[in-house]
C-alpha positions in Angstrom: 39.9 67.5 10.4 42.1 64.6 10.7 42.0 65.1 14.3 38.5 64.7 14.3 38.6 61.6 12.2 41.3 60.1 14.2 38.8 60.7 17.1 35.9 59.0 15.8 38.3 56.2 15.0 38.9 56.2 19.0 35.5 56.3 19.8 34.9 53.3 17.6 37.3 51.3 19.0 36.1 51.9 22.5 32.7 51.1 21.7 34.0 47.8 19.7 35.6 46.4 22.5 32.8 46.9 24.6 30.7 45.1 22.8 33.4 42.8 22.2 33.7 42.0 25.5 30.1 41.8 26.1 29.6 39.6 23.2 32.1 37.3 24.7 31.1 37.1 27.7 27.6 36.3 26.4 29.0 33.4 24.7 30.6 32.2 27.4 28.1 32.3 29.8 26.3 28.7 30.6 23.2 30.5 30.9 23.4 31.2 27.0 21.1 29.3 24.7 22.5 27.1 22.5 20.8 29.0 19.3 22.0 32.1 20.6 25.4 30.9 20.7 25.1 29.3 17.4 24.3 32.6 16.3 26.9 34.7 17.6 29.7 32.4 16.2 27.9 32.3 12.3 27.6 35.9 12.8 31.3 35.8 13.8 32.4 34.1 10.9 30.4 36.1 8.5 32.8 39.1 9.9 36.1 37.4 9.1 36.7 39.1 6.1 36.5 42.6 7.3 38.3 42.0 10.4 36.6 40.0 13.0 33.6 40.6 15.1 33.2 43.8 17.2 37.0 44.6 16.5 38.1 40.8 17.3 41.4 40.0 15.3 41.2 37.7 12.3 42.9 35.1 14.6 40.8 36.0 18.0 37.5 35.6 16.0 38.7 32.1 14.4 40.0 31.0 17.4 36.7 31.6 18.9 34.5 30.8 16.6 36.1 27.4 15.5 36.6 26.9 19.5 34.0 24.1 19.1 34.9 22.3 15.6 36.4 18.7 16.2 39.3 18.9 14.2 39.7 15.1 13.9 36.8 14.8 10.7 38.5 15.4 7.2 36.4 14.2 4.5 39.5 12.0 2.7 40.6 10.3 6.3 37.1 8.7 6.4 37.1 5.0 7.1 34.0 2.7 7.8 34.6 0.9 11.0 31.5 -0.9 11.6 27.6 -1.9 10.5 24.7 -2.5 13.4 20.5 -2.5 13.0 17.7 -2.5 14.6 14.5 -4.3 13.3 11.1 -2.3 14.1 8.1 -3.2 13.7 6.7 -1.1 10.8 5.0 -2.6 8.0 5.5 -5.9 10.0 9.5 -5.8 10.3 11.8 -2.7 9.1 15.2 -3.0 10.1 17.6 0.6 10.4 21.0 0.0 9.8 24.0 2.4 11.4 27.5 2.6 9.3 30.1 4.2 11.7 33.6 5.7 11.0 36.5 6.6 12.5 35.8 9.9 13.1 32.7 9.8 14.7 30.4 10.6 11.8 28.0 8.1 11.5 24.8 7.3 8.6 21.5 5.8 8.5 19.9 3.5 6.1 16.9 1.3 5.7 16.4 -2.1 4.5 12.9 -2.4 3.0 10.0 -3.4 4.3 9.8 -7.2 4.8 13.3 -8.0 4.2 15.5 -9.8 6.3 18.3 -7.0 7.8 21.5 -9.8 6.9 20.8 -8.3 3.1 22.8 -6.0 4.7 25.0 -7.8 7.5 27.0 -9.2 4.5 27.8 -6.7 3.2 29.7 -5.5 6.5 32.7 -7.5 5.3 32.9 -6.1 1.8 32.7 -2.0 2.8 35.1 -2.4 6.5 38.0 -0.1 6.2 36.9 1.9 2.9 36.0 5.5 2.7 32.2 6.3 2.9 32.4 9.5 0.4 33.6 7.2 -2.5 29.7 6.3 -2.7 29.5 4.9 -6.5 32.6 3.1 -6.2 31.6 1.1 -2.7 28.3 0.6 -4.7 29.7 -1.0 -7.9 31.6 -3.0 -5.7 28.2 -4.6 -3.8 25.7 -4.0 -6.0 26.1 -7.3 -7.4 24.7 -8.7 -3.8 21.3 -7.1 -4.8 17.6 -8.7 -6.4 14.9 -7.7 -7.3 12.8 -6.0 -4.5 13.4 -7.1 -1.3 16.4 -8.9 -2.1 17.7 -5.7 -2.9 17.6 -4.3 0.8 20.6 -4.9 2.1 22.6 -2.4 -1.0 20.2 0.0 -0.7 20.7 0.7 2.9 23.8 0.9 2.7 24.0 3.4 -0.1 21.4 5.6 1.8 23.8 5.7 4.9 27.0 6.6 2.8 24.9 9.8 1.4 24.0 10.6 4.8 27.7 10.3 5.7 28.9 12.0 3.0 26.5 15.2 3.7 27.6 15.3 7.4 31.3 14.9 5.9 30.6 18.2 4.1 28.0 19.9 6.0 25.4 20.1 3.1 22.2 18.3 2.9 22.2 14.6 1.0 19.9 16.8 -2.5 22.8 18.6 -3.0 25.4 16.2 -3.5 23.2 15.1 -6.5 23.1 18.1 -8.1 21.4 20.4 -6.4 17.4 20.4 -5.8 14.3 21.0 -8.1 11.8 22.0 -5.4 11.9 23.8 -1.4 8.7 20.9 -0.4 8.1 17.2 -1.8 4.2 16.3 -2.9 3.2 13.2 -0.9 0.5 10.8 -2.0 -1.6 8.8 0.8 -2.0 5.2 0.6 -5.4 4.8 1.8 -5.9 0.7 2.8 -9.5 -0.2 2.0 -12.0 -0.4 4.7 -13.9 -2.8 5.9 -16.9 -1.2 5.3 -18.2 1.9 3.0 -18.3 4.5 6.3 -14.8 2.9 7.3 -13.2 4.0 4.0 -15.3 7.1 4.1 -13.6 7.7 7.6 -10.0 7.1 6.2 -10.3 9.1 3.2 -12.1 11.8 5.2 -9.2 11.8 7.8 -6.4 12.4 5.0 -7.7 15.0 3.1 -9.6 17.5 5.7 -7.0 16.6 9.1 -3.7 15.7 7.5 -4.0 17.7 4.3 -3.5 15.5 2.0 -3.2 16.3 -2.4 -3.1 13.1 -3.5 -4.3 9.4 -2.4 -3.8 6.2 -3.3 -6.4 3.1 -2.7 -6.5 -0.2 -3.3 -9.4 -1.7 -6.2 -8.9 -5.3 -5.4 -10.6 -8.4 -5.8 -10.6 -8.9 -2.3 -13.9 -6.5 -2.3 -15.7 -9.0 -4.3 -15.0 -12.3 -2.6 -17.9 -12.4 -0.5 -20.3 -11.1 -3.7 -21.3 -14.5 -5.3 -20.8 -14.0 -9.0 -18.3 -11.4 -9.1 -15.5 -13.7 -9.7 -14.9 -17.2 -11.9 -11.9 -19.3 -10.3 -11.2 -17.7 -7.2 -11.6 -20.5 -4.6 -9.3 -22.4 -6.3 -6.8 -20.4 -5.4 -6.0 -20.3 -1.1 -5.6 -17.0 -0.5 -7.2 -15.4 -3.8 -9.1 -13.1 -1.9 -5.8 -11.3 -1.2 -5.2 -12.8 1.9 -1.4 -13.5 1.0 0.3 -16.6 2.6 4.2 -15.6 1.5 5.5 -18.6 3.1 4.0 -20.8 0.9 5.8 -20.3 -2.6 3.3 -22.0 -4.4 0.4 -19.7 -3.0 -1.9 -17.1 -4.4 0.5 -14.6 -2.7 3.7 -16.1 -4.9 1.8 -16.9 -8.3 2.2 -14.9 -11.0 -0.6 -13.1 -13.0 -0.8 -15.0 -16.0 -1.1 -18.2 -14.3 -4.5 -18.1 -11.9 -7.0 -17.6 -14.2 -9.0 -15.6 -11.6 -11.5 -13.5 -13.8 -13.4 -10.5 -12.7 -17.2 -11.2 -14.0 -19.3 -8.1 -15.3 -20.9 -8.2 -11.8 -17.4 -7.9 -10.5 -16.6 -4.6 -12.6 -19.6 -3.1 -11.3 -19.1 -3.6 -7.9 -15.1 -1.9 -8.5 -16.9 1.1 -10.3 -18.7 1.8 -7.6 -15.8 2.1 -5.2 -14.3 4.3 -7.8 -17.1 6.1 -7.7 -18.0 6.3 -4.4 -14.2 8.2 -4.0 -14.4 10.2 -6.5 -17.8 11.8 -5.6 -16.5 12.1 -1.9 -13.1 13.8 -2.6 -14.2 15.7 -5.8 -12.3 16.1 -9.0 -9.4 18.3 -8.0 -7.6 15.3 -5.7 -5.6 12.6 -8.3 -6.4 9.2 -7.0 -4.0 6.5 -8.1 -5.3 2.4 -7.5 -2.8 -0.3 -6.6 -3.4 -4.1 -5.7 -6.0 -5.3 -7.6 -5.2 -9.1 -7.2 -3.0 -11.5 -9.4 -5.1 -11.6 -12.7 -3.9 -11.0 -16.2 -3.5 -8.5 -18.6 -6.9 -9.2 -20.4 -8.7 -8.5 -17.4 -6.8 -5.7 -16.6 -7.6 -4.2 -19.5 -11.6 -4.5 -18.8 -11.0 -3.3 -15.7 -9.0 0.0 -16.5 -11.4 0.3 -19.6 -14.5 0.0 -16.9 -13.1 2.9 -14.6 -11.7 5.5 -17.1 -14.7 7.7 -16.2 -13.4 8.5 -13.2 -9.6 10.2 -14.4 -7.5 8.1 -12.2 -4.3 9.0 -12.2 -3.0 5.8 -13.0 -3.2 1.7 -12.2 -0.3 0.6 -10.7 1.7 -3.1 -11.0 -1.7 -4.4 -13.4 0.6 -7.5 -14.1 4.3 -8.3 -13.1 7.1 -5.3 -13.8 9.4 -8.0 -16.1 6.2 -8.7 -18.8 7.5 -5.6 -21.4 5.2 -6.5 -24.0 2.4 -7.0 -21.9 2.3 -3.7 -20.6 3.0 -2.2 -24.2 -0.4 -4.0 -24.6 -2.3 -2.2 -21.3 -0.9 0.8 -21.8 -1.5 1.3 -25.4 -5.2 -0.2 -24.7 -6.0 2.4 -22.2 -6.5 6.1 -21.4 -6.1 6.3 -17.9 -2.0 6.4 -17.3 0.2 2.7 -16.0 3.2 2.3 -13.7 5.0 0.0 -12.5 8.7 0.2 -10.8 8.1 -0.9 -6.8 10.5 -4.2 -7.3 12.5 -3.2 -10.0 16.2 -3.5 -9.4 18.8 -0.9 -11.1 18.0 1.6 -14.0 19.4 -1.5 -16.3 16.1 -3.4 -15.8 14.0 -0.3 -15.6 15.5 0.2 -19.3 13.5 -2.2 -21.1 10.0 -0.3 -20.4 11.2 2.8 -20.8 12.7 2.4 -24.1 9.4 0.4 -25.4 6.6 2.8 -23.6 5.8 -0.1 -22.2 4.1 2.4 -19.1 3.5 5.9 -18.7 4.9 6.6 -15.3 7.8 4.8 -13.9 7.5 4.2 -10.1 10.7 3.1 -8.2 11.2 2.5 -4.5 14.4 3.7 -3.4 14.8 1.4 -0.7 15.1 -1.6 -3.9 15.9 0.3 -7.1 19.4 1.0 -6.3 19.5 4.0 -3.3 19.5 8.4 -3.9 21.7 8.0 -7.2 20.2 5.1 -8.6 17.1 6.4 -8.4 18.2 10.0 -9.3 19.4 8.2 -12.8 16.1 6.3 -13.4 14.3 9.4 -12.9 16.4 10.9 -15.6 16.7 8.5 -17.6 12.7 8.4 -18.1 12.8 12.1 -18.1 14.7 12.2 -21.6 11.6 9.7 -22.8 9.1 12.2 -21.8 8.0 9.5 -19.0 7.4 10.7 -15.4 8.6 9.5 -12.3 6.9 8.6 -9.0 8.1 7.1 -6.0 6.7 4.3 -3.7 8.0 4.4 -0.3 6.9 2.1 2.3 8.9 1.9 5.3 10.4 4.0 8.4 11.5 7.6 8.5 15.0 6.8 7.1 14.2 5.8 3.7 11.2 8.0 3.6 13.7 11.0 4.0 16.0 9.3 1.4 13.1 9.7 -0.8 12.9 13.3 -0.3 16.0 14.0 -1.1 16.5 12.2 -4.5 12.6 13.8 -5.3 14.4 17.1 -4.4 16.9 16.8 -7.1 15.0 15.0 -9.9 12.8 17.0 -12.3 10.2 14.6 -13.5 9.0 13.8 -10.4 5.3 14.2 -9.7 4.8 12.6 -5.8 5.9 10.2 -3.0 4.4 7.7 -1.0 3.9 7.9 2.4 2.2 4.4 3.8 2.0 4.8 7.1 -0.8 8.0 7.7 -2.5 5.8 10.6 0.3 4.7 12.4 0.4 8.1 15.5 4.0 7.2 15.9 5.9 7.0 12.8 6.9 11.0 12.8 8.5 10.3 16.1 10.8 7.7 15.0 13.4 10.4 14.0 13.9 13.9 15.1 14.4 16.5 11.8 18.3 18.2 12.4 16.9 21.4 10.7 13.7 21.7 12.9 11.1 21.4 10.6 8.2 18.8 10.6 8.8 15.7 8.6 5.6 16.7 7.1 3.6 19.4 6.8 -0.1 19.8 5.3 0.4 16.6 2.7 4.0 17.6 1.6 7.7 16.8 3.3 9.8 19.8 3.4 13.3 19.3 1.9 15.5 19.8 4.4 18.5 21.8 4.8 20.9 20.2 7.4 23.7 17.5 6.4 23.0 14.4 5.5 19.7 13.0 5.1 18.9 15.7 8.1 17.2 13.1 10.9 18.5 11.8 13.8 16.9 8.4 15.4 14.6 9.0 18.4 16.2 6.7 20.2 13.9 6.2 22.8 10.5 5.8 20.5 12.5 3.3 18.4 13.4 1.0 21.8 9.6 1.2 22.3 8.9 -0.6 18.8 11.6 -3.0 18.4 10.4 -6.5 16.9 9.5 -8.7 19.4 12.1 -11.6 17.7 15.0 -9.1 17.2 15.2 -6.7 20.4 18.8 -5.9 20.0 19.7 -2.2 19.3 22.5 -1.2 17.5 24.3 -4.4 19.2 27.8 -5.4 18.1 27.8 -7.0 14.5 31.2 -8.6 14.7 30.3 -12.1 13.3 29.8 -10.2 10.2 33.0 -8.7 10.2 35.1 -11.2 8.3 35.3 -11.5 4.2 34.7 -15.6 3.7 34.5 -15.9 -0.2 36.1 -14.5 -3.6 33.3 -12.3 -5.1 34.3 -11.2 -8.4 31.9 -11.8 -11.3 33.6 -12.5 -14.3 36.6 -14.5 -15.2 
């Protein structure tokens, strides 16, 4: 018997090394895919604890497997050795910002829409030499650098491209380092501009929902469909610009004036001609599609009120930034006036600021953009933070793939989150910006599949982003080293 066993045991090891060899020579050969090499080595190190691949030695299999590992990149060595951008053109100007270390690993972040990149340039200075992976720490130490919205850019992309460091650092994607993830796919909500004519916004509604798949849209109810309607509005040509054509240079503009202090009224004419719009979408899309509205002008809360009480009919599913995010009381005031859900959030700085409503129910929804409340952990702690309030949280996102995928992530791993904005459904090119590490389509059917790889799991296109450069900024990822030197004492208190 043990003769026998002893020469099955022979045959077995004949047959292993066969296919040993075969395997390696497989894997060796230039001719081999580069996904069928990838699998052979995962499959290889699956087998280490029994022995190896194919009767490989412990040691032969590591030595083969790990053949290809740089062994330079250790987490704790990290080191941030430099900053650079590039401005594109979405949404007008969108600047990418690249943090490099001294191993090679490198992470993307986004200044928001409309801001000017040096929000982040000056922080170069501040974050040179430190380790990326102590994320909350390089945050404390800049966040006092950020505003409110835009003037918030510069921390936020910089604590999107630490995460997207750190994940890379680790191999696991950015979700998990904030505690894992709530859901495989993220539910994405359509902005929908308005159109210049009924058909038009027929056309773009028509285009989301049926072509791109679409669950949930988002539309502007403005007053800028009533300024050509005489009588739908008392006090608008006062005001340059009241028709929503913002003038942001001028701070004393319609564009820079806040809602309580225009006096632009919506007559009973006016609120017919907004229910109709309403209802013009509802009756196209049906009742099973939410609709959210958004950028309805700069009046205040009294005509907000009419407004939201004249379109409850229609189930929106909710009226977003009615009157500026600081007035607390005010939007106690909307929101306990009306059924239809509020939110607000878009330009709200840190979960300290986002406090204040949340503790008074001042909305019903909270509605942060990562890319100006703070970055993935911020974000992840205002979500949470409303959660424990019973208050939900969406997210508006309005800028390139970067932030967009930074979004995805801190949706992943926050569990009151209901959907995400995606802006830019017309624009054929924005998908190509970045290329998904994992595979997988940025988005797929009206929802962005969480990915898997490290890091925020894109990589630039680098080729599609040199084709949309702004036409003022056309440097790419050019040397930064003005930016390089500290100049001032930056602590806070005394």
């Amino acid at each position: 018997m043990k003769s026998i066993i002893q020469q099955i045991a022979d045959q077995n090891k004949e047959r292993e090394s066969a296919q040993k060899e075969s395997v390696l020579a497989e894997m060796s050969n230039p001719t081999t895919r580069s996904n069928r090499r990838n699998f052979l080595k995962k499959t290889a190190l699956g087998g280490i604890a029994i022995g190896g691949l194919l009767g490989m030695s412990v040691e032969d299999t590591i030595a083969q497997t790990t053949s290809g590992v740089s062994r330079a990149s250790s987490p704790s060595d990290l080191k941030i050795t430099d900053m650079r951008y590039a401005v594109t053109t979405v949404l007008g100007q969108t600047a990418i910002i690249r943090i490099d270390t001294n191993q090679g690993i490198y992470g993307l972040g986004e200044v928001r829409d409309g801001a000017d990149v040096r929000y982040a340039l000056m922080l170069k200075s501040r974050i040179l030499g430190l380790n990326p992976c102590n994320v909350e720490m390089i945050f404390k130490i800049i966040k006092q650098f950020g505003g409110q919205a835009r003037q918030a850019g510069g921390v936020c992309a910089v604590e999107m491209a630490l995460w997207d460091i750190v994940g890379k650092a680790y191999g696991v994607p950015a979700y998990q380092l904030l505690g894992g993830k709530y859901r495989d796919s993220i539910r994405l909500y359509a902005d929908t501009p308005e159109g210049r004519s009924h058909d038009e916004q027929t056309e773009r509604i028509k285009y989301r929902i049926e072509e791109q798949g679409y669950t949930w849209l988002k539309m502007d109810l403005s007053i800028n469909s009533l300024k050509d309607i005489p009588g739908a509005l008392v006090n608008h040509e006062f005001w340059d610009g009241a028709s929503g054509q913002y003038d942001l240079r001028n701070y004393m503009g319609y564009g820079n004036t806040k809602h309580p202090f225009t006096q632009i009224q919506i007559t009973d004419k006016g609120l017919e001609e907004l229910c109709k719009i309403a209802e013009h979408t509802r009756e196209h899309i049906g009742w099973d599609i939410p609709i959210s509205t958004d950028h309805y002008g700069h009046f205040d809360l009294n005509n907000g009120i009419r407004l939201g009480k004249a379109i409850e009919k229609y189930r929106l599913a909710w009226l977003e930034d009615i009157v500026s995010w600081e007035y607390t009381e005010q939007w106690k005031t909307i929101t306990d006036a009306l059924e239809t859900p509020t939110t607000t959030g878009e330009d709200i700085y840190l979960l300290q600021n986002f406090k204040p409503l949340i503790d008074n129910h001042s909305v019903d929804i909270v509605h942060p953009d990562l890319a100006s409340s703070g970055g993935l952990l911020e974000t992840k702690k205002i979500g949470d933070y409303a959660e424990e309030h019973g208050i939900a949280m969406a997210m508006h996102q309005a800028g390139t793939p970067v932030s967009f995928m930074a979004n995805v992530h801190c949706a992943a791993a926050t569990q009151n989150f209901l959907a995400l904005e995606h802006h830019s459904v017309d624009l054929t090119w924005w998908e190509s910006l970045v290329k998904m590490t994992d595979g997988n389509p940025i988005i797929k059917k009206g929802f962005a599949p969480v990915p898997e790889s490290p890091g925020l799991g894109i990589e630039l296109n680098e080729d599609v982003v040199k084709e949309h450069l702004h036409a003022k900024d056309k440097s790419f990822f050019a040397p930064t080293d003005e930016w390089n030197e500290k100049r001032s004492h930056d602590r806070t208190w005394s």
